[in-house]
C-alpha positions as CSV (number, residue, x, y, z in Angstrom):
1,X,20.5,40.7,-2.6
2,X,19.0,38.9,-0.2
3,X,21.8,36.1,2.1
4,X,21.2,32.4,1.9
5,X,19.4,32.5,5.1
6,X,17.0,35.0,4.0
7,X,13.5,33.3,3.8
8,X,11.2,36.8,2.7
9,X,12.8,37.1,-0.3
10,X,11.8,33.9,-1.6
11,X,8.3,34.0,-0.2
12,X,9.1,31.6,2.4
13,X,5.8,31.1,4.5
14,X,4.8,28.6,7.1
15,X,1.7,26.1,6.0
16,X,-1.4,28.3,7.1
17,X,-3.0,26.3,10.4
18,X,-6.4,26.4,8.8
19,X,-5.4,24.0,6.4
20,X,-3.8,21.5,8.8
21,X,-7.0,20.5,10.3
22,X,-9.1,21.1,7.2
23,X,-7.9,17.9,4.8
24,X,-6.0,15.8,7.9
25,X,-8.2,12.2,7.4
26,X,-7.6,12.6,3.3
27,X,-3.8,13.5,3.9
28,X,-3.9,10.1,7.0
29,X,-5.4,7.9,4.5
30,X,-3.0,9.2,1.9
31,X,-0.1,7.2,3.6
32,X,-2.1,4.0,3.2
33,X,-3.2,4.8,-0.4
34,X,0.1,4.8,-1.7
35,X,1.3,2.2,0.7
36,X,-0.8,-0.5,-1.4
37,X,0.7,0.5,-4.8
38,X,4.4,0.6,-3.7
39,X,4.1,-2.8,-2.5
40,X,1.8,-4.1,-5.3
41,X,4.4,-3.1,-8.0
42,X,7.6,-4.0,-6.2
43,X,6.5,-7.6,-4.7
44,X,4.3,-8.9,-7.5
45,X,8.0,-9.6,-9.8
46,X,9.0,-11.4,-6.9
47,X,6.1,-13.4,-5.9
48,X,5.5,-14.1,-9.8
49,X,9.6,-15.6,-9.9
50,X,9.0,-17.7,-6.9
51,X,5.9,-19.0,-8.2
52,X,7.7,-20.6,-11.2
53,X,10.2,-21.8,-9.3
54,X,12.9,-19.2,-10.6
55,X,12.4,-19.8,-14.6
56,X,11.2,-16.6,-16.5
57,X,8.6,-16.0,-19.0
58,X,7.5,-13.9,-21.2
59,X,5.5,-11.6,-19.2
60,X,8.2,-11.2,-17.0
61,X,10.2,-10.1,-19.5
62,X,8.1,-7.1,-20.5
63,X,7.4,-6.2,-17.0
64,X,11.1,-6.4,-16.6
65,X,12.2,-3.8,-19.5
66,X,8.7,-2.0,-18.5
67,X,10.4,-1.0,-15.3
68,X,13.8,-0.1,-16.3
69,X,12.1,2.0,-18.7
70,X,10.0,3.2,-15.6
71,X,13.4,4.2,-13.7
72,X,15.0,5.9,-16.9
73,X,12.2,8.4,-16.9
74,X,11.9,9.0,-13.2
75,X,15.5,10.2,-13.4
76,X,15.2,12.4,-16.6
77,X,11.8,13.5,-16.2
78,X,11.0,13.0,-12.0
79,X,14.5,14.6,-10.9
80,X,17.0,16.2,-13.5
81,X,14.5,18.3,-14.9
82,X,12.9,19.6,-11.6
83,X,17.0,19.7,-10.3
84,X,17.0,22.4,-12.8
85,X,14.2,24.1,-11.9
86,X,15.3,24.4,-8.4
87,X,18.5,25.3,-8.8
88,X,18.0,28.0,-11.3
89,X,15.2,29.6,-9.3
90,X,15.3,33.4,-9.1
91,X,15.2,33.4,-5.3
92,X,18.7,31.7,-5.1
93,X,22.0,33.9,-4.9
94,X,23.5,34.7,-8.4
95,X,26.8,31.9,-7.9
96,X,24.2,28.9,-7.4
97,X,22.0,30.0,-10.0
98,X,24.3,31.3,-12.3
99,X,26.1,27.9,-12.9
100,X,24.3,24.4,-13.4
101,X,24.8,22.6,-10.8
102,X,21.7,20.5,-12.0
103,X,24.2,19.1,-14.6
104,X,27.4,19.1,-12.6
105,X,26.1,17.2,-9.6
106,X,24.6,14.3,-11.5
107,X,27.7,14.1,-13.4
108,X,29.4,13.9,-10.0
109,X,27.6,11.0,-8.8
110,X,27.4,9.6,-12.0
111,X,31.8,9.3,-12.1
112,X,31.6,8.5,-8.0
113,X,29.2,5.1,-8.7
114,X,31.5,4.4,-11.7
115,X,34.6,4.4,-9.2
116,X,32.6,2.4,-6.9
117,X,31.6,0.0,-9.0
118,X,35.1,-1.0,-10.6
119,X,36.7,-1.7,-7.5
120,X,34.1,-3.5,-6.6
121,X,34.4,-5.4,-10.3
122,X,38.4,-5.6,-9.5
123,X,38.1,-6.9,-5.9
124,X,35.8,-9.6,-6.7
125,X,37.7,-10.2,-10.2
126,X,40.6,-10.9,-7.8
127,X,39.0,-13.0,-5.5
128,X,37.9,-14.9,-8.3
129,X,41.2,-15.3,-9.8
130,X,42.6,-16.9,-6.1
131,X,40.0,-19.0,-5.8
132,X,41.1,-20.5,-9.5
133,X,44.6,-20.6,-8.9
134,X,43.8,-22.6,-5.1
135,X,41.6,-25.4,-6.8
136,X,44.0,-25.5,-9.7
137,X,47.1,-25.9,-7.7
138,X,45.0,-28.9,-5.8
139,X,44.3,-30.1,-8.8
140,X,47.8,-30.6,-10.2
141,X,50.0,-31.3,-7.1
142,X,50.2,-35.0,-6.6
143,X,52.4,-37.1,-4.9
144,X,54.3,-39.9,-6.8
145,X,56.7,-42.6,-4.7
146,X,58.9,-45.2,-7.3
147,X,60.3,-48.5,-5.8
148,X,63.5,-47.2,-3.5
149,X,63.1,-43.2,-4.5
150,X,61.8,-40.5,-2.6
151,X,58.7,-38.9,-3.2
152,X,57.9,-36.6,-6.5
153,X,55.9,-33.9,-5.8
154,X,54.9,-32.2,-8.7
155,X,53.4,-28.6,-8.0
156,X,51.8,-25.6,-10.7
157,X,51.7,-22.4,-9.3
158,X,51.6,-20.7,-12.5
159,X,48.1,-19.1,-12.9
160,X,45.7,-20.8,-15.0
161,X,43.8,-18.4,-17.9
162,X,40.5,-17.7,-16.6
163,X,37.6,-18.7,-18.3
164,X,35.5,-15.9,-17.5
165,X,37.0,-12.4,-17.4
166,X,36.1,-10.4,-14.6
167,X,33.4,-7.3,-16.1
168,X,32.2,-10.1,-18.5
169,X,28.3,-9.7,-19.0
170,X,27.8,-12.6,-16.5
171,X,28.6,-10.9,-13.1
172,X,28.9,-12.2,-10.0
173,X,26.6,-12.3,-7.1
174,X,29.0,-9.1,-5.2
175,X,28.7,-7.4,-8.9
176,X,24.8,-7.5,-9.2
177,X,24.8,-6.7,-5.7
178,X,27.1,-3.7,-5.9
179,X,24.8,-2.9,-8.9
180,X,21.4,-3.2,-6.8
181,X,22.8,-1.6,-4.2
182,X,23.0,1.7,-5.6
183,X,20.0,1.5,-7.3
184,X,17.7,0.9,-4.5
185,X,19.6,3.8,-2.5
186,X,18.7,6.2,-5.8
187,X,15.1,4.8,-5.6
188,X,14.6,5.3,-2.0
189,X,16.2,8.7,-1.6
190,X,13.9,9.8,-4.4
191,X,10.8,8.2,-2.6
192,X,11.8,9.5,0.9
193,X,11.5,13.2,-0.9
194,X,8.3,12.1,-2.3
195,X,6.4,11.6,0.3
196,X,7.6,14.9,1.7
197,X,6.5,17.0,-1.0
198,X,3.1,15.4,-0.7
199,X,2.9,16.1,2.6
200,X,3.7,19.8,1.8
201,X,1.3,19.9,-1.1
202,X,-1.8,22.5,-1.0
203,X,-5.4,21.1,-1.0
204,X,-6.1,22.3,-3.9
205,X,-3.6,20.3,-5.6
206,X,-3.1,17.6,-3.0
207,X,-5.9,14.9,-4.8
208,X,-4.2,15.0,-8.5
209,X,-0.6,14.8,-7.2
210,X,-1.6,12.1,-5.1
211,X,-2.8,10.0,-7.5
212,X,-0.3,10.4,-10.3
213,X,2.4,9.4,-7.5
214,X,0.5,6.3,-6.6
215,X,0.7,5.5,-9.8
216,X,4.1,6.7,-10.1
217,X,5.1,4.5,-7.0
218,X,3.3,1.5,-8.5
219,X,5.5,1.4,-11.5
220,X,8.6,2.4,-9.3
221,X,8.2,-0.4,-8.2
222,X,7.9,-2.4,-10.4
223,X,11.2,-1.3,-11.9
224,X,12.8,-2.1,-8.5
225,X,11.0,-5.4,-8.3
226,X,12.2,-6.8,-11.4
227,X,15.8,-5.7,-10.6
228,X,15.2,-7.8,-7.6
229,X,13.7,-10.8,-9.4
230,X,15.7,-11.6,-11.9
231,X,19.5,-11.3,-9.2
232,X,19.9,-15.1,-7.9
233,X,20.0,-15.2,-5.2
234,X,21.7,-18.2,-2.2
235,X,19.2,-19.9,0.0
236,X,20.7,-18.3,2.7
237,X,19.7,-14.7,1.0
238,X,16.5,-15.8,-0.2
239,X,15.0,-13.3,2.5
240,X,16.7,-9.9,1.1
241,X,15.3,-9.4,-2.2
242,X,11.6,-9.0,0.4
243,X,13.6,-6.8,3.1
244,X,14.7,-4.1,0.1
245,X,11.5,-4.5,-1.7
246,X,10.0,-3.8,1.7
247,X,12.3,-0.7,2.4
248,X,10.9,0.8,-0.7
249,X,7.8,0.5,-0.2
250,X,7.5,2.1,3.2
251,X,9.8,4.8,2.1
252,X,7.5,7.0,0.9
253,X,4.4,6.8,3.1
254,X,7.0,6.9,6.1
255,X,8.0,9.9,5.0
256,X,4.9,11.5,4.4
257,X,3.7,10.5,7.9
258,X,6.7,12.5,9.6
259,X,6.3,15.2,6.8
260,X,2.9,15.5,8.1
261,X,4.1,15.7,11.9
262,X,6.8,18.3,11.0
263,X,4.7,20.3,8.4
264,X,3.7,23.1,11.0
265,X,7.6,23.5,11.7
266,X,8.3,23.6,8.2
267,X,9.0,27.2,6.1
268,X,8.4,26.4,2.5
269,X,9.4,28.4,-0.7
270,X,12.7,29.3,1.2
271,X,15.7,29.6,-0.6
272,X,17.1,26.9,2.3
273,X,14.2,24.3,1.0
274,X,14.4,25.1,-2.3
275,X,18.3,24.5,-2.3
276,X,17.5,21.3,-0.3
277,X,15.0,20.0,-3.2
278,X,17.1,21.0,-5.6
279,X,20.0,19.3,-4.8
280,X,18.5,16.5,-3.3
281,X,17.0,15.8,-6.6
282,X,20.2,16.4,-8.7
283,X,21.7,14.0,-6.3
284,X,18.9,11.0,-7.0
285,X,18.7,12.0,-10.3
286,X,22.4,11.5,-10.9
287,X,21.9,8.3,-9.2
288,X,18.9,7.1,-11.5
289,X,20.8,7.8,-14.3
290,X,23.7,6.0,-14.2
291,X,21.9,3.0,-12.8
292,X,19.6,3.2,-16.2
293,X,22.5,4.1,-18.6
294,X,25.2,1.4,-17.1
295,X,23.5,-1.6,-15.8
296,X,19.5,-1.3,-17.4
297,X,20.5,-0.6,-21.0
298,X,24.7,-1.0,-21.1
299,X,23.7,-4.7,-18.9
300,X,20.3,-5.3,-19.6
301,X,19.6,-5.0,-23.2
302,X,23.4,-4.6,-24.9
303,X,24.8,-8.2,-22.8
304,X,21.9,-9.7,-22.0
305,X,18.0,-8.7,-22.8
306,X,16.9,-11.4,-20.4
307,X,18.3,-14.4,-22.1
308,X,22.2,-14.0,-22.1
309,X,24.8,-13.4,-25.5
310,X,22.7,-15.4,-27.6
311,X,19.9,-13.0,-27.4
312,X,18.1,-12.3,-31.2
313,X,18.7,-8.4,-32.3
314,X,15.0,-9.0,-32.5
315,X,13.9,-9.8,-28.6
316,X,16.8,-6.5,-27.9
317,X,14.8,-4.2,-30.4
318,X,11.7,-5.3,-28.4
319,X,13.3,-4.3,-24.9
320,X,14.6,-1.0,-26.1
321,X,10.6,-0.7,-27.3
322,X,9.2,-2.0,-23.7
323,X,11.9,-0.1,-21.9
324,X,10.4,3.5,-24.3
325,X,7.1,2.5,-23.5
326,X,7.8,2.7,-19.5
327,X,9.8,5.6,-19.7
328,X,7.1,7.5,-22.3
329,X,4.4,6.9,-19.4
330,X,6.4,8.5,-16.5
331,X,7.3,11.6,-19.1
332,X,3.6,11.6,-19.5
333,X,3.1,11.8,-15.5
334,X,5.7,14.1,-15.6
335,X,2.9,17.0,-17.0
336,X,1.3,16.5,-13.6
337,X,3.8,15.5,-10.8
């Protein structure tokens, strides 16, 4: 059996020169073309939230559960199923293929956000809770002087109930943050990786997957974009929802600029790159999916739906039906790309 490093029994080949030079403008004008998409879809939520002045609307609403259902299919369709194929390839040694590690390493990052996240819930829960007990203990302490007595200061320190109880479907800023945060890494990663593979694509091929990624990107980010939107945010954060929405969108035509630079250097087919994909896309898919399951369904439609607790089980039936329409149109650009 041939070792890890072993590239010719995997068919591991360097891209042929020829074809370097032969489709270099198309492949140039490729990080452009899905340049536009990727910031179309991820800035038009937020440009159509600032426009109204912050209130919502019914359109935003669809695109909204449109692109969650755009992220739940990019991480069951765009990376656990080709996690699989990667890591089951017959090139690989018998212990990697032999086990599924396309199902054990999403289920590790899937319990490592969880973990994350609820210390990140119980640290701002806490904080919360001192803050409460401060203003109440300024609210009760007063001073109180009678005619030839000394003063009678009165003091509660006891701890008042909270009204609000920290994981409660209202977060705070930190929470949606913390929430965000891991969701743009998991959308970025997988971008990054993208624009690699296009880069590494053959002509022959390049012009279809090319144009079901722009599209794929487009609706990305849209997902993204919404996330962003609908997070309220301080005036004196009103700048980062643009920075993140900009950091996707130059993700993945950054990375296929340097994958074009490096493409020459690169052997592909090795086992070492196909382990690389593999993983790489078990670890973003992980990601993906515990952002959908956990905060775009378990937050999005089961607390909220866009309109808090007092949501209709009617407008929740119609966001599971959005978010199934946006995840049914990347399954279908999942035949292609």
């Amino acid at each position: 059996m041939d070792g890890p490093g072993d590239i010719t029994g995997c068919g591991g080949s360097k891209v042929d020169p020829a074809i370097l030079t032969k489709d270099s403008s198309l492949r140039i004008g490729a990080v452009f073309g899905i340049l536009t998409p990727s910031v179309l879809g991820v800035m038009l939520p937020l440009l159509f939230r600032a426009l109204r002045g912050g209130r919502t609307h019914w359109l935003f609403f669809i695109t909204k559960f449109l692109g969650f259902g755009v992220i739940t299919g990019t991480a069951f369709i765009h990376l656990l199923a080709p996690a699989a194929e990667a890591l089951s390839n017959e090139c690989l040694p018998d212990s990697i293929k032999g086990y599924p590690f396309a199902c054990a390493i999403p289920m590790i990052m899937v319990f490592f956000f969880l973990t994350i996240e609820t210390i990140m819930k119980e640290m701002t829960g806490r904080a919360r809770r001192k803050q409460r007990l401060g203003s109440a203990t300024s609210l009760f302490k007063s001073s109180t002087k009678y005619p030839g007595s000394q003063s009678i200061v009165v003091e509660l320190d006891t701890p008042q109930p909270a009204i609000e109880e920290v994981g409660s479907p209202k977060d705070t800023l930190a929470t949606q943050l913390s929430a965000l945060a891991i969701l743009e890494f998991g959308v970025v990663f997988h971008s990054i990786f993208i624009g690699l593979v296009l880069a590494m694509t053959p002509p022959q091929e390049f012009k279809i997957l090319f144009g079901v990624l722009a599209v794929h990107q487009g609706l990305e980010g849209l997902g993204l974009g919404t996330r962003l939107a609908e997070v309220d945010w301080p005036s004196r954060k009103s700048k980062t929802p643009y920075a993140l929405a900009l950091a996707f969108a130059l993700s993945t035509p950054v990375a296929l600029a340097v994958g074009l630079g490096i493409r020459s250097k690169l052997v592909i087919d090795s086992q070492n790159m196909i382990l690389l994909t593999g993983i790489s896309d078990a670890i973003g898919g992980g990601i993906l999916l515990y952002t959908a399951l956990i905060e775009l369904m378990g937050h999005g439609i089961l607390y909220d739906a866009g309109n808090g607790n007092s949501t209709t089980l009617w407008r929740k039936l119609a966001a599971v039906g959005i978010m199934a329409v946006g995840a049914g149109v990347m399954a279908l650009l999942g035949k292609w790309a």
